[in-house]
C-alpha positions in Angstrom: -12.3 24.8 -37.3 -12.5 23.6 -33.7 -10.0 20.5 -33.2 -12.0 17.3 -32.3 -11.5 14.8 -29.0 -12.7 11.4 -28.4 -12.3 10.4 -24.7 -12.2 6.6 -24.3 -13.0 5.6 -20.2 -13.7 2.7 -18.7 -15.1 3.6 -14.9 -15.9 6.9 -13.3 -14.9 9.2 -15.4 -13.5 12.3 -13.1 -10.5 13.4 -15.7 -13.1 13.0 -18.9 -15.3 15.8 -17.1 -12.4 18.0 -16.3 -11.5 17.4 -19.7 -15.4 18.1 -20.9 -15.3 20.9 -18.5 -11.8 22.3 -19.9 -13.2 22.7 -22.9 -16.9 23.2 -22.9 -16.5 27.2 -23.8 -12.7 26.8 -25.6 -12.3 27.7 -29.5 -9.8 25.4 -29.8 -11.3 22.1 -29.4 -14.1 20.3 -28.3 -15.2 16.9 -26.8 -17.1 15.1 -29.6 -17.2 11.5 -28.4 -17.1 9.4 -25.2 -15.9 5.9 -25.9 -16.2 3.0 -22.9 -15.7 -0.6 -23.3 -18.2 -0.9 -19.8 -21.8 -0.1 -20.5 -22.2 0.6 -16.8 -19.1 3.0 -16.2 -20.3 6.5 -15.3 -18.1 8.4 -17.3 -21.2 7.2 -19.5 -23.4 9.4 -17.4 -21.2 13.0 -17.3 -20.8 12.7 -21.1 -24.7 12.8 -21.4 -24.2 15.9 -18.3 -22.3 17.5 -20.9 -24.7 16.9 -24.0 -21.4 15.3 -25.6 -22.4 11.8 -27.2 -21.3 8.4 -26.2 -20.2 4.8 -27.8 -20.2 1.7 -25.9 -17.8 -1.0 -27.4 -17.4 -4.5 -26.9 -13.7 -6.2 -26.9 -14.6 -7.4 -30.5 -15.8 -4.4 -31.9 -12.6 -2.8 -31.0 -10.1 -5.7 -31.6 -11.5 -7.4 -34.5 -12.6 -4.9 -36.4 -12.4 -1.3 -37.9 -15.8 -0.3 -36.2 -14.0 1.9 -34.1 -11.8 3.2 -36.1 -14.6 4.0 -38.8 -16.3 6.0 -36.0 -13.8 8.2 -35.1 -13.1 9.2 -38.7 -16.7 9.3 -39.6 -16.7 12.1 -36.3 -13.1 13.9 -37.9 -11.6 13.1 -34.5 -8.2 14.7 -34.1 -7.0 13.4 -30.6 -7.6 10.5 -28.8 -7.5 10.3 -25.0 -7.5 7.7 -22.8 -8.9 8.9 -19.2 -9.0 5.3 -17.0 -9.4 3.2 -19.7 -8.0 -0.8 -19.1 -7.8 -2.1 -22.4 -4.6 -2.3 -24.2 -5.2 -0.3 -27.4 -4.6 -2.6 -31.1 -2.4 -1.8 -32.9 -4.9 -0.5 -36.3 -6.2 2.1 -34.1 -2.4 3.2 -33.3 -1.8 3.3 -37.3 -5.0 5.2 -37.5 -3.7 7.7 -34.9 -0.1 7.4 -35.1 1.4 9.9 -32.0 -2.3 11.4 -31.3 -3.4 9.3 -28.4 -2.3 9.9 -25.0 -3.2 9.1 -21.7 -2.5 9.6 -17.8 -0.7 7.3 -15.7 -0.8 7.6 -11.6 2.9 7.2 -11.5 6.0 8.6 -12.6 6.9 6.3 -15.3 8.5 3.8 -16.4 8.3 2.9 -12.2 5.3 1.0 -11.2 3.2 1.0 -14.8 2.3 -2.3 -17.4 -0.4 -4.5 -17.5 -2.5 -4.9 -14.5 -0.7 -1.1 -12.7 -4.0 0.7 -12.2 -5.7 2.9 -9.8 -5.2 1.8 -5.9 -2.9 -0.9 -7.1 -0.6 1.7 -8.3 -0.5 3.6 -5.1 -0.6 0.4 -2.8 2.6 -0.4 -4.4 4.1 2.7 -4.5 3.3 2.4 -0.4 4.7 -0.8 -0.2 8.5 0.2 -2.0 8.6 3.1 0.3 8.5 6.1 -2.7 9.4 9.0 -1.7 7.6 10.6 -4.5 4.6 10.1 -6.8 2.9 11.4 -9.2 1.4 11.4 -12.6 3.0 11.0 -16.1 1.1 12.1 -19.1 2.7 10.2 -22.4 2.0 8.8 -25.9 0.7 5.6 -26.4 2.4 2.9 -28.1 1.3 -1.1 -28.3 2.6 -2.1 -24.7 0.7 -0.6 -22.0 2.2 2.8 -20.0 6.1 2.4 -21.9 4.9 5.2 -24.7 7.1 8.9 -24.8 6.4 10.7 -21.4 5.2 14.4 -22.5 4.7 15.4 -19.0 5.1 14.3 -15.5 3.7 16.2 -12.3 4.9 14.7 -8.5 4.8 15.4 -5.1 6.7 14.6 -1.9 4.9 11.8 -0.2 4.6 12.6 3.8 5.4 9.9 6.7 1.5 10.1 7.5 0.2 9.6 4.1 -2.2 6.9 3.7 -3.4 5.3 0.1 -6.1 7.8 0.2 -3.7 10.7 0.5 -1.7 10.0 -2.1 -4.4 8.9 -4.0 -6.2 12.3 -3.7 -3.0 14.4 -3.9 -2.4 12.1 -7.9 -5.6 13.0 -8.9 -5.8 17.2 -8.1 -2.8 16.9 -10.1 -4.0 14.9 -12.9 -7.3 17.4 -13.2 -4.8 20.4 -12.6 -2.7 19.3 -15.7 -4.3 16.5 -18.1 -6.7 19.5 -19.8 -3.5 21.8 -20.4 -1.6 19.4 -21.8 -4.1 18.5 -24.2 -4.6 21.8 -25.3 -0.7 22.0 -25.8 -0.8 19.0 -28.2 -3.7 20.2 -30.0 -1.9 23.6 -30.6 1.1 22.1 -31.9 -1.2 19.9 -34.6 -2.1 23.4 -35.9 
């Protein structure tokens, strides 16, 4: 039987559809849910592209109650995985999923994650220390945001010329060249 993902997104979406797209035609697994805690995001929008279904949450249905959790085990999710999503994940979903949701950082942890280290504030700040390197780290999620077990990082040499749109383009063609086969690692190993 096909191995079951729920995506949980909170903007755009552009790692959820190379996910979707990953494994649209795979006999491993398959993306059964999006999740978004913003009704407007448009990560929204490619799920329906993709005929998968999708959940919109508000912060109580996911922190103060089992909602959520009832979902995903009503759907036999396997995996979760968090694609851009903000919100600080309780800790009854981690029992619920104990080391089976991940998600993608656009840094090489433990540098320049924790609350608030997202998207163009990551690489502004990478900029502004004068890195070297970036990159992307794939990892486990625990109850404090981006400090869960790293299961893969991807980097690059940052040029004298690059701007934040550089490096923000070069993170993200590696987070779409390697988020997909990662998951399909994990999942083969839960076999």
């Amino acid at each position: 039987m096909k191995k079951r993902i729920a995506i949980f997104a909170s903007g755009s979406g552009s790692n959820a559809q190379k996910i979707m797209e990953h494994f649209k035609y795979s006999n491993l697994a398959e993306v059964s849910l999006v999740l978004s805690n913003n009704p407007d995001a448009y990560v929204i929008q490619r799920a329906d592209n993709f005929e998968i279904p999708s959940h919109v949450f508000d912060r109580r249905a996911f922190y103060e109650s089992e909602e959520i959790i009832e979902l995903l085990r009503r759907l036999e999710i396997d995996i979760i995985v968090l694609a851009g999503f903000l919100l600080l994940v309780p800790e009854n979903l981690l029992k619920a999923y104990p080391n089976k949701i991940i998600n993608i950082h656009p840094a090489l942890l433990p540098k320049f994650g924790g609350k608030g280290m997202y998207g163009d504030k990551v690489h502004q700040a990478v900029l502004q220390a004068g890195e070297e390197e970036h990159g992307i780290t794939i990892h486990f999620v625990n109850e404090r945001f981006d400090e869960g077990e790293v299961i893969h990082q991807a980097k690059f040499k940052i040029e004298s010329d690059d701007t934040l749109e550089t490096i923000k383009f070069k993170g993200q063609q590696l987070e779409h060249q390697y988020f997909p086969k990662v998951i399909e690692n994990l999942l083969k190993k839960y076999n």
